[in-house]
N, C-alpha and C positions, 0 to 999 in steps of 0.2 A: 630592728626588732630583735628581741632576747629569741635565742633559738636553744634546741638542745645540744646542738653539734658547735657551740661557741658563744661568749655573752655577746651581747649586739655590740655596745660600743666602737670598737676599731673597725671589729668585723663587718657591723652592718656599713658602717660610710665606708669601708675597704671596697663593696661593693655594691653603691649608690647607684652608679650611674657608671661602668665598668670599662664599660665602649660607645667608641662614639658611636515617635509622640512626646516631643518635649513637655516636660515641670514647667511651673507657672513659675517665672521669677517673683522668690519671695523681699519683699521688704529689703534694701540695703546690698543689693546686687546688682553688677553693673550690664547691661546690655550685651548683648552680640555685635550690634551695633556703634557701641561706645558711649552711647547716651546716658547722661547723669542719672546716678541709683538716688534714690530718695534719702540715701543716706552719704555721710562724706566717712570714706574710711573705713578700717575692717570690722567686719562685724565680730569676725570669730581670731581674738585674739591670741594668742597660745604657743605652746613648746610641749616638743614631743616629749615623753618620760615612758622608758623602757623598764620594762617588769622580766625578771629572769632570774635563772638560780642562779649566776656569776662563776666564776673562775675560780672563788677561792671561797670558804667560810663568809670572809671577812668581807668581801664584794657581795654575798649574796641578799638579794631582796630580802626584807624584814618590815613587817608590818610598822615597827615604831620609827624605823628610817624614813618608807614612806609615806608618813603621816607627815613626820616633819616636814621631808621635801615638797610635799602639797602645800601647805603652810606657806615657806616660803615662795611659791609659784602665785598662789595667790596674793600675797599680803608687801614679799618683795619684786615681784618679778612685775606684780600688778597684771596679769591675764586675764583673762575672763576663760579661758579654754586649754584643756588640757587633753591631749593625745596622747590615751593611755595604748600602748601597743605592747606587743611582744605576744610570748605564749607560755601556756600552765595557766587555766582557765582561773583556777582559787586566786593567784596572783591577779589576773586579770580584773575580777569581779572584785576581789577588795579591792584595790585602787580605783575601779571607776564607781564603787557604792562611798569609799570617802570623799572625791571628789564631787560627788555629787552631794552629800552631807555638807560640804564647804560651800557650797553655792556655786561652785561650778559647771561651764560646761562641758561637757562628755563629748570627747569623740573617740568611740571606743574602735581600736583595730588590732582583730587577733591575726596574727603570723606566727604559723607553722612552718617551717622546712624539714628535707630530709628524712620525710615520711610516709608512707602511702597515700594516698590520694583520699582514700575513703576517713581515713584518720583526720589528716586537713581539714575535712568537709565536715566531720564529727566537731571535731575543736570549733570550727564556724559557727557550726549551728548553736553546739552550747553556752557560748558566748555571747550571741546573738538572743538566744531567750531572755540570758540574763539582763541584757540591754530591754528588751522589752519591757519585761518587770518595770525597771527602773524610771522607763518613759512613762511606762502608767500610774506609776506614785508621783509622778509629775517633776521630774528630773529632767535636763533638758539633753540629752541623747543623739547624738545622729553615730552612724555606724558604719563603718567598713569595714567590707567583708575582706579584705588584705591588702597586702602590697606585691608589686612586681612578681607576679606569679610565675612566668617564664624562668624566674631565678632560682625559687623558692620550692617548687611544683614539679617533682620529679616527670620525667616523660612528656616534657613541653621541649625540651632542650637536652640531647645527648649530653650520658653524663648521671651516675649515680649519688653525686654529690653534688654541694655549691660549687663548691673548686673545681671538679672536673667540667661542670657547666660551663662557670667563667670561661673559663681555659676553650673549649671547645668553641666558645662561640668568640674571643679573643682572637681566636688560631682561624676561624674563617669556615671550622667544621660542622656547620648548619646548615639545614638547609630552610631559609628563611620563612617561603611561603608555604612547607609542612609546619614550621613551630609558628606562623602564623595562626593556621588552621586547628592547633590544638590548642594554645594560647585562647582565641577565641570560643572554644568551646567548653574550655575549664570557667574561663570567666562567665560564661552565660549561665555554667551549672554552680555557678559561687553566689548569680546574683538572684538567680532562684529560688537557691536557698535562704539567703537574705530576705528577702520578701517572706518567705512563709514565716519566718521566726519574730521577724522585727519587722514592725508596721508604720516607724516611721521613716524619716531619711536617709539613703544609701548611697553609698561612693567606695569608692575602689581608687588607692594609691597607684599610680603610675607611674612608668618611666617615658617619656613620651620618644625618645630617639629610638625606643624599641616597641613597646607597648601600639598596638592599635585597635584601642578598644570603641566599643559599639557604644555610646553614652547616652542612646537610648534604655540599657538597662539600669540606669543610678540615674537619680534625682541632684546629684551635687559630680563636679567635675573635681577628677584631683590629680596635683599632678608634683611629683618629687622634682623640686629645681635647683641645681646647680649648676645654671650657664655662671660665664664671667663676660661683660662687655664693659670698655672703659665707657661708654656713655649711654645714659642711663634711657634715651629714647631706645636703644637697640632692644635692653629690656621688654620694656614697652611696647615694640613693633612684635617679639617673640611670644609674651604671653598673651596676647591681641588674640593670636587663631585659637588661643585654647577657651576664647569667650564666643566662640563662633557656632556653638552647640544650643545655645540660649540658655545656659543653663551657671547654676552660683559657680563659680571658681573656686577651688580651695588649694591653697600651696600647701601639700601636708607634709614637704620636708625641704628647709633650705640650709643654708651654714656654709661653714667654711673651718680650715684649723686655724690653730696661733703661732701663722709663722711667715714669714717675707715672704711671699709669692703662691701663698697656698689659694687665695681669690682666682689666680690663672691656671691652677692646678684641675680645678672643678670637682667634679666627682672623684677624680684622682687624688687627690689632695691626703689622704691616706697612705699612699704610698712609698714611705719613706722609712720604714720600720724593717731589719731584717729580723725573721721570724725564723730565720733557722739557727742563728745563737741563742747560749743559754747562759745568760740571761739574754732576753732578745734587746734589741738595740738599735737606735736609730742608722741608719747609711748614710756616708759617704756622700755629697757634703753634706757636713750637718747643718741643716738648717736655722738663718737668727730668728729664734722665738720674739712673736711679736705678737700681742694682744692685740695693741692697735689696730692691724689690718685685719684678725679677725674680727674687732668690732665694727669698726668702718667699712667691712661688707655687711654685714649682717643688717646695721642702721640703715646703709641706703638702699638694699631690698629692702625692709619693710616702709621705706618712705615711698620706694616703687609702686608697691602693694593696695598702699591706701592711698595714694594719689590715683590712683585706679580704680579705687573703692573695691575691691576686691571681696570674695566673700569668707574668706577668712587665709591667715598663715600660720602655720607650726614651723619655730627654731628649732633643725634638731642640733642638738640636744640637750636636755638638761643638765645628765651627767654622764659621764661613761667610766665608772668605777673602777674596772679592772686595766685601764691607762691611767697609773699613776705619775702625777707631776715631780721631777725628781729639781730642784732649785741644786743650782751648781755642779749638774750633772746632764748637760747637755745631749751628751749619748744616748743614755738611758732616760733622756726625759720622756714616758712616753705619750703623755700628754700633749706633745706635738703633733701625732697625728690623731688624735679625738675632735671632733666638733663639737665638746661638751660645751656650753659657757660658764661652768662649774670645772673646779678640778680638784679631784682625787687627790690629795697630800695625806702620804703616809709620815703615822706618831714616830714610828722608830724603822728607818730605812734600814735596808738590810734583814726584817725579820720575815720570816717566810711566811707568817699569816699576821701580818701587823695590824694595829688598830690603823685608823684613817680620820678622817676630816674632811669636809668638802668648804671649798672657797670662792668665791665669784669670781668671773676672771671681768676682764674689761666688756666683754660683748653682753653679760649678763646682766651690766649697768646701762649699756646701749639700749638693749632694748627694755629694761625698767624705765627707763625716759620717754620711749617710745609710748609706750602701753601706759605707763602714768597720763603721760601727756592726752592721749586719745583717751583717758577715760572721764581726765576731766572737761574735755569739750563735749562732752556727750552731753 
């Protein structure tokens, strides 16, 4: 999610997954049980798209950019659903009122970090209006109220910043079942508020290796995935307990990078970038960029997914703008470590605010096949 202390891109998969009265199931949702959903396959099909002011001019969000990229999300990517996230609510509310202009579905999630509490909750709520509105002119909406709040949520997790969080809770300096107990108490006052503002469907993105949320308060289960298993029952066996609530499933974030061994990497798969040169630069060894593998994971989770019948997936991500792809410059490619299935190509390498382009990478095709194919056995 675009934050102010960083654009999402690297950053956010830099820190995905860091360390190791039920709802009535609606229509096309698979049991707790395992029992065949009425429907074959995901309902909610989709890719995350991060809104934020960027790194540079040149990265930054821009209404004609993301007009087009909706466009293509629709028309190339063939989705039906778009996970507009990040934070700066104007950013937020245009992109989920186009997308919803295009006939899409909404799943709107604003993420704040690195701010007071009552500000987060502020950001929520007026997001959360906006989403109302829009379900009541008949736009189809579901809404969460954030992600990984432990990370994001000052005072859940010693540690004034994300980094010193990471860091503290990396280093073993938590104390588990207090950041449990406020953990749980932030989300109970996020999904609160959620409810008063937005009257329809609510979920909340998780990290499940750390996350233990109550899913009595959200109507939809969600849950950020980057396990790796070489066989795809393991899958299977892992997202099994997160159907054990009775309640929809939604993967709201899976992926991987474009690079040999990044599917083993998991949430870590980011970490291969030193950020303390200038220019920054890939490490030591350099990894062989490989489309491939990132599309050949990407395709056989969502072939997971809807063999599951699952109730919806988000690829993250679309794009990640401010990792640009650097072709015969392996160091500084830095679209190695992005989960984009797009990638940044700057017009004229080397200038400090260059123009850009974005171009499909292989996983962007994978799952065009994917989401074609499911849409025409509907």
């Amino acid at each position: 999610m675009e934050k102010t202390w960083k654009a999402k891109g690297i950053s956010r998969a830099r820190f995905l997954t860091g360390v190791a009265g039920a709802a009535v199931l609606p229509a096309g949702v698979a049991s707790a049980t395992g029992r065949a959903a009425p429907h074959k396959g995901l309902a909610r099909r989709g890719v995350v798209y991060t809104v934020g002011a960027g790194e540079t001019p040149a990265t930054a969000w821009s209404t004609a950019r993301m007009c087009a990229d909706l466009r293509v999300i629709r028309d190339g990517l063939h989705a039906n659903t778009v996970d507009v996230t990040g934070d700066g609510v104007e950013r937020l509310t245009a992109t989920a009122a186009e997308a919803a202009e295009l006939g899409l579905r909404v799943w709107l999630q604003p993420t704040l970090g690195d701010v007071p509490e009552r500000d987060i909750l502020e950001h929520l709520a007026e997001t959360g209006r906006f989403a109302e509105r829009l379900r009541r002119q008949g736009a189809r909406v579901e809404f969460s109220v954030g992600c990984e709040f432990w990370l994001f949520v000052p005072g859940i997790i010693p540690g004034d910043t994300v980094f010193e969080r990471i860091e503290n809770l990396q280093g073993g300096n938590v104390d588990r079942a207090a950041m449990q107990r406020r953990l749980a108490r932030f989300t109970a006052k996020a999904a609160t508020l959620g409810r008063r503002v937005f009257h329809g469907r609510l979920s909340y993105a998780s990290a499940p290796e750390i996350d233990q949320v109550d899913w009595n308060l959200f109507d939809i289960v969600g849950v950020d995935y980057y396990s790796y298993f070489p066989r795809r029952s393991d899958h299977v066996r892992e997202l099994r307990q997160h159907l054990r609530h009775g309640k929809p499933l939604v993967i709201t974030e899976f992926g991987t990078c474009a690079y040999a061994g990044a599917p083993e990497a998991g949430g870590m798969a980011w970490d291969i970038v030193d950020h303390g040169k200038n220019p920054e630069e890939i490490r030591d060894p350099v990894p062989v960029r490989s489309e491939r593998v990132q599309a050949a994971y990407v395709a056989d989770l969502l072939d997971v997914f809807a063999s599951m019948n699952l109730y919806g997936a988000m690829v993250f991500e679309f794009l990640t703008a401010d990792a640009p792809h650097r072709p015969g410059d392996p160091r500084h490619d830095l679209d190695l470590a992005s989960y984009g299935i797009t990638k940044a190509v700057q017009d004229r390498p080397g200038d400090p605010d260059p123009d850009w382009h974005r171009e499909p990478k292989e996983a962007f095709h994978a799952v065009a096949r994917a989401y074609g194919g499911a849409r025409q056995r509907q």
